[in-house]
SEMIRO-739280 format. One record per residue (C-alpha): residue in three letters; chain; residue number from 1; y, z, x. Coordinates in nm, 2 decimals, m for minus. Each point is the difference from the previous one (the first is absolute). Example, Ala and Ser with C-alpha at 12.3 -4.5 7.8 and 13.67 -1.06 7.14 Angstrom:
BEGIN
(atom 'Ala' 'A' 1 (m0.45 0.78 1.23))
(atom 'Ser' 'A' 2 (0.34 m0.07 0.14))
END
This chain:
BEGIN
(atom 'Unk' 'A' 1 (m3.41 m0.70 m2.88))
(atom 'Unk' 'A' 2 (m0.08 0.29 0.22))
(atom 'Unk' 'A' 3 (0.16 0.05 0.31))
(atom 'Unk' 'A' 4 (m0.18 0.18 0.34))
(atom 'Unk' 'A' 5 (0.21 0.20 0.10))
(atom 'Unk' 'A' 6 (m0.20 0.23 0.22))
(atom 'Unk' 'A' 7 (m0.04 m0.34 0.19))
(atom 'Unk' 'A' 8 (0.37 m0.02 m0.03))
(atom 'Unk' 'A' 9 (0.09 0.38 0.22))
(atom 'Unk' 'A' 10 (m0.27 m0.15 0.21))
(atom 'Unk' 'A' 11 (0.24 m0.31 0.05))
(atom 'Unk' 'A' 12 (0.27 0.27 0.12))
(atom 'Unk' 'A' 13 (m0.20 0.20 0.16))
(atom 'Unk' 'A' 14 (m0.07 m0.27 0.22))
(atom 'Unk' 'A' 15 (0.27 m0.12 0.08))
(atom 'Unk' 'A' 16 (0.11 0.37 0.12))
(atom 'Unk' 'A' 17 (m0.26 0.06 0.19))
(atom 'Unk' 'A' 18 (0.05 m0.35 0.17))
(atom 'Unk' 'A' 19 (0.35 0.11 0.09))
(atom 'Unk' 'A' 20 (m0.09 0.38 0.14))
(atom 'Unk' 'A' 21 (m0.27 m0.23 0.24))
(atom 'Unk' 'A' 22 (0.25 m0.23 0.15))
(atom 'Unk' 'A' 23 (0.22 0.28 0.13))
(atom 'Unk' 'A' 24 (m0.16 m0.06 0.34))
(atom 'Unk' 'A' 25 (0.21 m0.28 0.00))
(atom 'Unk' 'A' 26 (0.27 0.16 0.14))
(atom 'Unk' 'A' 27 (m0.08 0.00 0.35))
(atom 'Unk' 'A' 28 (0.15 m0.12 0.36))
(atom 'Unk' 'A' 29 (0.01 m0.37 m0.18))
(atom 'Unk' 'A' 30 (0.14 0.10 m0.30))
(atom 'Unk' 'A' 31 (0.26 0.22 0.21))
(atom 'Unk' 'A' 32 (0.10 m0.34 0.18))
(atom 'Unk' 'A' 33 (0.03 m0.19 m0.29))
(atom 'Unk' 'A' 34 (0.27 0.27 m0.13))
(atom 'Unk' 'A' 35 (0.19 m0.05 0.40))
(atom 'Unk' 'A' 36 (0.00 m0.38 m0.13))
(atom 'Unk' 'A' 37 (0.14 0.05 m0.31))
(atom 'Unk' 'A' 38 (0.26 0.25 0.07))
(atom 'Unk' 'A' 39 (0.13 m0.21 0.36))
(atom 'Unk' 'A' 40 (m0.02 m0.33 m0.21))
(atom 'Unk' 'A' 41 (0.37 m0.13 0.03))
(atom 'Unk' 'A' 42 (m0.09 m0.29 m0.23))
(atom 'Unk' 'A' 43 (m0.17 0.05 m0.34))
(atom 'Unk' 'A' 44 (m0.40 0.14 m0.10))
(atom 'Unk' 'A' 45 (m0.12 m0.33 m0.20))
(atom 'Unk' 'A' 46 (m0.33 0.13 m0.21))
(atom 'Unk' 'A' 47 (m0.21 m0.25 m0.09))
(atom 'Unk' 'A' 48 (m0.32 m0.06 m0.24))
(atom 'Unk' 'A' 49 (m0.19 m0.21 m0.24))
(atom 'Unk' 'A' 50 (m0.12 0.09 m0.31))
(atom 'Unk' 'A' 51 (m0.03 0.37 m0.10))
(atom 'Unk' 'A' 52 (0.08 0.11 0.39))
(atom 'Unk' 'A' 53 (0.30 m0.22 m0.06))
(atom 'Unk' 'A' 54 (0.10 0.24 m0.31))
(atom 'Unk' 'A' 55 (m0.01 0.24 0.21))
(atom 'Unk' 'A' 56 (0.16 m0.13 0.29))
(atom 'Unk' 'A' 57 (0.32 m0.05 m0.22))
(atom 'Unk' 'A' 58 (m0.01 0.36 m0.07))
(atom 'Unk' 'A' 59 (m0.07 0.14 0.35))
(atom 'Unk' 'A' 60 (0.32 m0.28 0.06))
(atom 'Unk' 'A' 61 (0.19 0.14 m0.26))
(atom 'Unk' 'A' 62 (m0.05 0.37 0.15))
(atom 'Unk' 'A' 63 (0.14 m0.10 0.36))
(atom 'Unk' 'A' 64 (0.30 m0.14 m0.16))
(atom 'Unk' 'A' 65 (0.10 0.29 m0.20))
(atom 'Unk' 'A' 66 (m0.10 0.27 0.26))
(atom 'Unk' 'A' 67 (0.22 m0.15 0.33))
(atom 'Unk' 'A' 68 (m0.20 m0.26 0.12))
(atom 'Unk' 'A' 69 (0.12 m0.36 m0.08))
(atom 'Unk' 'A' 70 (m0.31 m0.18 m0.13))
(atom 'Unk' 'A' 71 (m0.10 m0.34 m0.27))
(atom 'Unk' 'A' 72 (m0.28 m0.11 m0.10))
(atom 'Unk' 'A' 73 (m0.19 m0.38 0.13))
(atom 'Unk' 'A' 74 (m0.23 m0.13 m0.22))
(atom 'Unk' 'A' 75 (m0.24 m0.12 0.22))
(atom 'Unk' 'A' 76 (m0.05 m0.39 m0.15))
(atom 'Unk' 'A' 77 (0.37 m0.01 m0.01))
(atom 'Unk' 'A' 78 (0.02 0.06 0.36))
(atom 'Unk' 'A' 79 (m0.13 m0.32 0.09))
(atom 'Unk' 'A' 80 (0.23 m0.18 m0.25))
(atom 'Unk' 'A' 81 (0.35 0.10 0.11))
(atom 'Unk' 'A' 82 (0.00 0.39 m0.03))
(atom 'Unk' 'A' 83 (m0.11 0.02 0.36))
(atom 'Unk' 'A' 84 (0.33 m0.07 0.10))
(atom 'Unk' 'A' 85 (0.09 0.35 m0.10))
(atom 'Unk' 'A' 86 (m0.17 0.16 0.30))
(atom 'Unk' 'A' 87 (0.17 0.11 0.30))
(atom 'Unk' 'A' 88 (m0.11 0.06 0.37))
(atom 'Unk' 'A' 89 (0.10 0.34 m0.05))
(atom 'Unk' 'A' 90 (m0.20 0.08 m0.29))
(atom 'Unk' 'A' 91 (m0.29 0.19 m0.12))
(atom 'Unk' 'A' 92 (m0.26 m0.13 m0.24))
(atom 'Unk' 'A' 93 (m0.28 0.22 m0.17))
(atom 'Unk' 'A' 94 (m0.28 m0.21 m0.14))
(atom 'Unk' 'A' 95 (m0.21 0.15 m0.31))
(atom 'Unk' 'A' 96 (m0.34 m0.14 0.01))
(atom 'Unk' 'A' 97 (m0.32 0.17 m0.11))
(atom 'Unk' 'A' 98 (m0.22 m0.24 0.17))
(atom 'Unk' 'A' 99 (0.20 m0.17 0.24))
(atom 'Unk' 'A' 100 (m0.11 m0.39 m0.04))
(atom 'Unk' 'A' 101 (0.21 m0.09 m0.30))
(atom 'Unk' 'A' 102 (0.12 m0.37 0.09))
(atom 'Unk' 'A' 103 (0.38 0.04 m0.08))
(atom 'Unk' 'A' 104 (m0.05 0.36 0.23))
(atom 'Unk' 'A' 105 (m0.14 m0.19 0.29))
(atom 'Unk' 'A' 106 (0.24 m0.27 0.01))
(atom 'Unk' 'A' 107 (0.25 0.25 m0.03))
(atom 'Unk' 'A' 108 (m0.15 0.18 0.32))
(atom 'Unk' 'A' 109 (0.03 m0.33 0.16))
(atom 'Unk' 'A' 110 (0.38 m0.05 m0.08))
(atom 'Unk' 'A' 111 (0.10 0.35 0.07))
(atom 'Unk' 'A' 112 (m0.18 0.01 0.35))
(atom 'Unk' 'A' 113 (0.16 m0.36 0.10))
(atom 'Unk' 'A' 114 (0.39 0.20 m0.07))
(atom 'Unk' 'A' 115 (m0.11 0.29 0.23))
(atom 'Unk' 'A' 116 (0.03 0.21 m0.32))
(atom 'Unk' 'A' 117 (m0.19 0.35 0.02))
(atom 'Unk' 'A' 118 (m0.27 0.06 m0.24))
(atom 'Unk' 'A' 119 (m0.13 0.30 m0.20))
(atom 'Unk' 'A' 120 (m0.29 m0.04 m0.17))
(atom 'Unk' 'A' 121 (m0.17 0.25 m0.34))
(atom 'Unk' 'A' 122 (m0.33 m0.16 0.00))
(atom 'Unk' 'A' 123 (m0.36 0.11 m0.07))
(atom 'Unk' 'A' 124 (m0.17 m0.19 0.27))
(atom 'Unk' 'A' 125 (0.17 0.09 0.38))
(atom 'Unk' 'A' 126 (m0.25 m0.31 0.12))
(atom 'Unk' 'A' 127 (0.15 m0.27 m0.26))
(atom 'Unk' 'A' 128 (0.23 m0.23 0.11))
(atom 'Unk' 'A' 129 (0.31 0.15 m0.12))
(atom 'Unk' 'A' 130 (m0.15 0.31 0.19))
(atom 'Unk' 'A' 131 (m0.02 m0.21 0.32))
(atom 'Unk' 'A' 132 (0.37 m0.15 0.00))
(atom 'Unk' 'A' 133 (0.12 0.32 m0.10))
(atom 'Unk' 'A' 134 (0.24 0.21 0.27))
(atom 'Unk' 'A' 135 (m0.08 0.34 m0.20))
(atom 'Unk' 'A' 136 (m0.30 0.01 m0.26))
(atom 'Unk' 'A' 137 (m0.03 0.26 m0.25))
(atom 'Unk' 'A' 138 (m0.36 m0.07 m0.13))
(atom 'Unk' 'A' 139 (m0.12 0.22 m0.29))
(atom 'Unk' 'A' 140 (m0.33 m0.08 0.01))
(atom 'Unk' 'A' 141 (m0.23 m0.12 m0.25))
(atom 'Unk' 'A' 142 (0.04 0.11 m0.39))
(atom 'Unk' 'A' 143 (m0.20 m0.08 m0.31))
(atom 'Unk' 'A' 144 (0.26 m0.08 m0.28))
(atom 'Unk' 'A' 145 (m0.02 0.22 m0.29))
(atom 'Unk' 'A' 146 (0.00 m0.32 m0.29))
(atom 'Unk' 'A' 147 (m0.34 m0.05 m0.15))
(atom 'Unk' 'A' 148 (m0.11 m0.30 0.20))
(atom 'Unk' 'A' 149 (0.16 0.15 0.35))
(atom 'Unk' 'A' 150 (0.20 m0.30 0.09))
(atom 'Unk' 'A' 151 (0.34 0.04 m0.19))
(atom 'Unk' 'A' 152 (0.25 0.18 0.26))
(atom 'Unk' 'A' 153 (0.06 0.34 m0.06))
(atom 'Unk' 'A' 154 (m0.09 0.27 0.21))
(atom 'Unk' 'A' 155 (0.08 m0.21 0.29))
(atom 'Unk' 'A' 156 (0.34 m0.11 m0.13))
(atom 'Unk' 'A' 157 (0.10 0.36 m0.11))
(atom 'Unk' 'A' 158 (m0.08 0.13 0.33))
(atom 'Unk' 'A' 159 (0.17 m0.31 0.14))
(atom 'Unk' 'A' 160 (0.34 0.20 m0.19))
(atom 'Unk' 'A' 161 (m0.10 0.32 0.13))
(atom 'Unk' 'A' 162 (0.02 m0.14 0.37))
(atom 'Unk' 'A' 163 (0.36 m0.20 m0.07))
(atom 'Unk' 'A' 164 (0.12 0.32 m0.17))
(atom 'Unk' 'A' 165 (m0.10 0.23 0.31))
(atom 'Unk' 'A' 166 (0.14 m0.29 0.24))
(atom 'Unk' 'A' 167 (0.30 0.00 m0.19))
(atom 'Unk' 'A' 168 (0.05 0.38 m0.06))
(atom 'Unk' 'A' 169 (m0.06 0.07 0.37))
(atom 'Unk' 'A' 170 (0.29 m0.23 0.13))
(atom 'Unk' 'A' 171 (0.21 0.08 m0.27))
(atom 'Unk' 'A' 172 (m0.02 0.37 0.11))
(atom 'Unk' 'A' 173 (m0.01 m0.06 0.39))
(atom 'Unk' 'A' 174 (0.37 m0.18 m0.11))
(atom 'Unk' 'A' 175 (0.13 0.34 m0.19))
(atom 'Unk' 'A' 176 (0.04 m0.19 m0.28))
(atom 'Unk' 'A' 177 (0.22 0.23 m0.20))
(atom 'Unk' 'A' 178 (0.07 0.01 m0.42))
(atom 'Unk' 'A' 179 (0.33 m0.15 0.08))
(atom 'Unk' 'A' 180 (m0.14 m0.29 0.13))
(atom 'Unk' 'A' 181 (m0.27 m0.07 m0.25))
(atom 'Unk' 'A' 182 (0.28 0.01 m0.24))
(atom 'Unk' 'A' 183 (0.21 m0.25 0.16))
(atom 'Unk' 'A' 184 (m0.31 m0.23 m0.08))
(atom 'Unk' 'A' 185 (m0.05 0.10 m0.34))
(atom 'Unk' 'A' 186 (0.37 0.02 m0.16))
(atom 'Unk' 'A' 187 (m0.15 m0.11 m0.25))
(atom 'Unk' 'A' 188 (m0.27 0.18 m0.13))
(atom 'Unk' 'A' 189 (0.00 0.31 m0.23))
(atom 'Unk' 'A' 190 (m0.12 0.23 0.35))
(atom 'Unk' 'A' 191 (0.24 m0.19 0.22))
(atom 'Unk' 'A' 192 (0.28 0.14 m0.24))
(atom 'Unk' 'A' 193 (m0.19 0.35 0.00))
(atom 'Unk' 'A' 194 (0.00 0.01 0.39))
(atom 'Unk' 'A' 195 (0.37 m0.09 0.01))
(atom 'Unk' 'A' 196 (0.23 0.24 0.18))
(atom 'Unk' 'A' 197 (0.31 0.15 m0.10))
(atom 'Unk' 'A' 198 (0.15 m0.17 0.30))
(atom 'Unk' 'A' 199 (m0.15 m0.34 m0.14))
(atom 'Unk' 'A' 200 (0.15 m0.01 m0.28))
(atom 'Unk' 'A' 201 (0.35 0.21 0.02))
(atom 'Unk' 'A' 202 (0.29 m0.17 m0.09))
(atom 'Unk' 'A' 203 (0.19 0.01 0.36))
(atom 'Unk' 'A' 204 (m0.18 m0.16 0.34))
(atom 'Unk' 'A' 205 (0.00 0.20 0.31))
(atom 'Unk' 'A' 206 (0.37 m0.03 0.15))
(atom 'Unk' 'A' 207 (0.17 m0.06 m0.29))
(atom 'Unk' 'A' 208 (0.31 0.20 m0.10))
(atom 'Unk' 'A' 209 (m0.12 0.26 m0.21))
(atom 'Unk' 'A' 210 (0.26 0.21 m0.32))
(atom 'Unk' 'A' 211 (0.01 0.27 0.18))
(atom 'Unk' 'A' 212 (0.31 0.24 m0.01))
(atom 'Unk' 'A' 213 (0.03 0.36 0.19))
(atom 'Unk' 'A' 214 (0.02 0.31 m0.17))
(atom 'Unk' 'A' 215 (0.37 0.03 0.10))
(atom 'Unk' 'A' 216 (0.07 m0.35 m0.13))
(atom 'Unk' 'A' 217 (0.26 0.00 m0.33))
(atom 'Unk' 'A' 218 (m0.15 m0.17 m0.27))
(atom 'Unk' 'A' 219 (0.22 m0.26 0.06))
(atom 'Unk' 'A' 220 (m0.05 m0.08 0.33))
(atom 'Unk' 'A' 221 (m0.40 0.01 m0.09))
(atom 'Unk' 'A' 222 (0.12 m0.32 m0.26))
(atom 'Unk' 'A' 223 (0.18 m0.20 0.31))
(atom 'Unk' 'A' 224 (m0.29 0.06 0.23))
(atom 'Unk' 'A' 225 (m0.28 m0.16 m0.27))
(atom 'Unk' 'A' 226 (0.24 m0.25 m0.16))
(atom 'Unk' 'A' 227 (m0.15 m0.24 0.19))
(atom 'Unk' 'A' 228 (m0.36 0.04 0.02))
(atom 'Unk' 'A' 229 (m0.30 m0.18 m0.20))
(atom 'Unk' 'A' 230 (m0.10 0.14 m0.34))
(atom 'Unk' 'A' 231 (m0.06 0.33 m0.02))
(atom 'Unk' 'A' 232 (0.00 0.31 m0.28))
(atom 'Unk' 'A' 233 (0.07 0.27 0.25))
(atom 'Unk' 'A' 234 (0.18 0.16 0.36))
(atom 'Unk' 'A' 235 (m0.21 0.23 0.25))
(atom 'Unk' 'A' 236 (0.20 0.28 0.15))
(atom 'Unk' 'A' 237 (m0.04 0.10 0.33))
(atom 'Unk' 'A' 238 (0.07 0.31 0.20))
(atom 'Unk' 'A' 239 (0.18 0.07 0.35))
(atom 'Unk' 'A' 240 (m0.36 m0.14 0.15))
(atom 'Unk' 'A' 241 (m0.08 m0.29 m0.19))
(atom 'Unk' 'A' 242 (m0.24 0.14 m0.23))
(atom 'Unk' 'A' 243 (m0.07 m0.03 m0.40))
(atom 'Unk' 'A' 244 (0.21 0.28 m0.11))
(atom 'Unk' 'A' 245 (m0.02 m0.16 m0.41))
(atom 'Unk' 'A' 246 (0.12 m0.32 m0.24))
(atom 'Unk' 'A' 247 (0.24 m0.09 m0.18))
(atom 'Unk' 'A' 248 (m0.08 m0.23 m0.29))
(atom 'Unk' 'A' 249 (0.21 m0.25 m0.24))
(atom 'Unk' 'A' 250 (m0.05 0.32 m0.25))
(atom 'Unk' 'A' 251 (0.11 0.26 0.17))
(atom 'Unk' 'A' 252 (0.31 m0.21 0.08))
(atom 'Unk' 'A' 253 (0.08 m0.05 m0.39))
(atom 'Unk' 'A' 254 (m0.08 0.32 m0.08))
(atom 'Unk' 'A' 255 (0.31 0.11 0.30))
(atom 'Unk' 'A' 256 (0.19 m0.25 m0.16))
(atom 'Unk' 'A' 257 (m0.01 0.09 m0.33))
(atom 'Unk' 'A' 258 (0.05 0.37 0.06))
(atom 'Unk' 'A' 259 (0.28 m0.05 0.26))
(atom 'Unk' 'A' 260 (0.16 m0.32 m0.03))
(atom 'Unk' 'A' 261 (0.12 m0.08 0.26))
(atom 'Unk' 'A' 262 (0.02 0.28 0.18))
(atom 'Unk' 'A' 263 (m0.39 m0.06 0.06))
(atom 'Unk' 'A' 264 (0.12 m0.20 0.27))
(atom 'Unk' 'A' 265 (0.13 0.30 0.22))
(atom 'Unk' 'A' 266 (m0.39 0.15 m0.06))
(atom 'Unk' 'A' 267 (m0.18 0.06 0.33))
(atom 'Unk' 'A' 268 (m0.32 m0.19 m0.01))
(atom 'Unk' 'A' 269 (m0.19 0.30 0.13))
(atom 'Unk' 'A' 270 (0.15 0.17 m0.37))
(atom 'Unk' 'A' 271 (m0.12 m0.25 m0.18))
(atom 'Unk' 'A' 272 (m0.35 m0.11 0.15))
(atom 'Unk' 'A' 273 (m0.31 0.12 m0.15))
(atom 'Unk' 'A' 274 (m0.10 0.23 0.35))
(atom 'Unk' 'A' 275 (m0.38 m0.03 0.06))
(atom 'Unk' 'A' 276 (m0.08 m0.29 m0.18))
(atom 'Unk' 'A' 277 (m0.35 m0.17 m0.01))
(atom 'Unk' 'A' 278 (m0.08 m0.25 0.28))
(atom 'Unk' 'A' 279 (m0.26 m0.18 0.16))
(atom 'Unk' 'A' 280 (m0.11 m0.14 0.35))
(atom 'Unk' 'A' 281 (0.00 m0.33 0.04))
(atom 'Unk' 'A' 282 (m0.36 m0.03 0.13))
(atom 'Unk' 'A' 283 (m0.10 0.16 m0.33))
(atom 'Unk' 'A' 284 (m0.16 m0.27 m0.28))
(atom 'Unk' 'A' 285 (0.22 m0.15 m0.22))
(atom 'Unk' 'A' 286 (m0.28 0.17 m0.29))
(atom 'Unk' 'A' 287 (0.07 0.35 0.11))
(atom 'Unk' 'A' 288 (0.41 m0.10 m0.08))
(atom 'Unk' 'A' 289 (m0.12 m0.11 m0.34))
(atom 'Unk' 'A' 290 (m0.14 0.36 m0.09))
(atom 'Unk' 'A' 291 (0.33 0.15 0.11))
(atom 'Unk' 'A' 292 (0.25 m0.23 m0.21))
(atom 'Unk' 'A' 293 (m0.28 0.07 m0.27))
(atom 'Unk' 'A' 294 (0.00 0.37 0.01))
(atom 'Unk' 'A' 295 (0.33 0.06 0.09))
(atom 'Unk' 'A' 296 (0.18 m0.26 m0.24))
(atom 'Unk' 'A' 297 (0.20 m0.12 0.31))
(atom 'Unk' 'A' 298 (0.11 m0.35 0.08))
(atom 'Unk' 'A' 299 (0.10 m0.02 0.35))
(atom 'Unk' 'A' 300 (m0.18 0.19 0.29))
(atom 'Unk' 'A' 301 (0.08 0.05 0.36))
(atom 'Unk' 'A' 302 (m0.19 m0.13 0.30))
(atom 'Unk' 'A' 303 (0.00 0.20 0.28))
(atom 'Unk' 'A' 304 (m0.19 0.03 0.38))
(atom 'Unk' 'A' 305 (m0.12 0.28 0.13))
(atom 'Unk' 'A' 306 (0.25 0.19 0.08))
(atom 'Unk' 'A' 307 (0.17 m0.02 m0.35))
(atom 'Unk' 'A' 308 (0.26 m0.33 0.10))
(atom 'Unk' 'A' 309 (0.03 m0.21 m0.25))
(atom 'Unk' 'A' 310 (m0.14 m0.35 0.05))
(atom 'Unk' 'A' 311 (0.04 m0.24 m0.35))
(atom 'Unk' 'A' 312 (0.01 0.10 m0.38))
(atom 'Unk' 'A' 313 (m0.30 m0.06 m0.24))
(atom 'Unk' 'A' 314 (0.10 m0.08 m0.38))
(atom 'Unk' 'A' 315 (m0.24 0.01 m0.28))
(atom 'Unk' 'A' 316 (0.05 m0.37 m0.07))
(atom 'Unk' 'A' 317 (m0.12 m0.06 0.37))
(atom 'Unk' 'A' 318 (m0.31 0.11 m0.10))
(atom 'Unk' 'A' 319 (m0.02 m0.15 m0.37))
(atom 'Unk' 'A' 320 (0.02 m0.35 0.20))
(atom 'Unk' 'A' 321 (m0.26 0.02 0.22))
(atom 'Unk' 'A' 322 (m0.23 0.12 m0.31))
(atom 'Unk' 'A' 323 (m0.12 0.36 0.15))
(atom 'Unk' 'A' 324 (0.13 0.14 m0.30))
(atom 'Unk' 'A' 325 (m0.38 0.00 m0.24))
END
């Protein structure tokens, strides 16, 4: 069996011309629909049948994980129960190529009867989803790119070009930052990538950190952490409150076994290691992962901008959320 498959770079070649000629989209209605979404105090429902439903799911999908709270209704579902996920204070986006599927226009019907607001992606402004629709982004007429020219294809990947650039433009008219795409994808393999130091440190802002001054005996540096949480190591910190070094479990054995107990009478600021490596706690939990790497360390200080501490960072921090590999 031979394959075409000049026929098939014509399929693509399609398809991304299709998407480069829809960019007159975005316009004074496409601008309102993003007002709608991004003032919509309830939830973006996306809704579809068929292919445009596919993709109505991922445009769906997209809102969620970029700041705006969104689920997918299926439109024949609607009319058996689902409908009673809608809200006043909703937004719904209807894919539709044509604009007269049956479950689409009954769905119209039910939408208009809640005084729910209605976006429209359509092909034909005049249709009847067209007509009910408060904002209409019509992109025209398209000839499919499958042999026979009906299966949907360049109409339903344009249809994900317009959700993505819908999405996208609310998502940055919120100043959707990294952090807060993380906090939507803990999960993911980027999400723990994106992490920050501050994220995923060991100590929560206001906590009581081991930190000791440089004039501190080593034994009043043991009654001031005695208490705290787990940790491997003490910060030291000058007359102004900033990281003058650390003191580590080793370093204290190493005293100890040396000095006895006379290691006790040590000035932390003798024993500290003076200019030791540290980190800001906006920095990403990845770029702590190339310093305990390169410098064989295992704890690492967090500190603002003006050099304060802030929290502690220990290799095994980082070995649970999976950056490390």
């Amino acid at each position: 069996m031979e394959f075409d498959l000049e026929y098939s770079r014509r399929v693509i070649e399609a398809e991304a011309d299709a998407i480069a000629s829809v960019t007159p989209i975005v316009n004074a209605s496409f601008a309102l629909a993003c007002e709608m979404i991004y003032n919509c105090t309830g939830s973006c429902i996306v809704s579809g049948i068929g292919k445009a439903g596919i993709i109505g799911r991922k445009i769906s999908a997209t809102l969620a994980s970029t700041g705006t709270p969104s689920h997918f209704l299926h439109p024949a579902e609607a009319v058996h129960g689902d409908l009673g996920r809608l809200r006043e204070n909703d937004v719904v986006i209807v894919l539709s190529y044509g604009g007269e599927t049956d479950e689409v226009t009954r769905l119209i019907n039910l939408v208009k009867q809640l005084g729910i607001r209605l976006i429209s992606i359509t092909g034909d402004r005049d249709s009847t989803l067209g007509k009910h629709s408060d904002v209409v982004l019509c992109m025209g007429q398209m000839s499919e790119a499958c042999p026979l020219g009906v299966a949907p294809s360049v109409s339903t990947t344009c249809m994900l070009a317009v959700g993505d650039a819908l999405a996208f433009t609310v998502m940055k008219a919120r100043e959707f930052s990294v952090e807060d795409y993380v906090r939507f994808h803990p999960g993911g393999s980027l999400g723990a990538r994106l992490m920050t130091v501050e994220q995923s440190m060991m100590f929560r802002p206001g906590e009581k950190l081991p930190i000791a001054e440089v004039t501190d005996t080593v034994k009043q540096l043991l009654e001031k952490t005695d208490d705290l949480k787990r940790h491997g190591a003490v910060m030291v910190v000058g007359k102004d409150g900033t990281l003058a070094g650390i003191i580590t479990d080793a370093d204290l054995r190493r005293l100890m076994t040396n000095h006895g107990h006379k290691g006790f009478d040590f000035k932390a600021g003798d024993v500290m290691t003076a200019d030791c490596k540290k980190i800001r706690a906006d920095a990403l939990a990845a770029e702590a992962t190339a310093i305990f790497h390169k410098y064989r360390i295992d704890e690492l200080p967090v500190v603002d901008a003006g050099n304060r501490p802030l929290g502690l960072i220990d290799v095994q921090d980082i070995v649970t959320i999976k950056v490390v590999g």
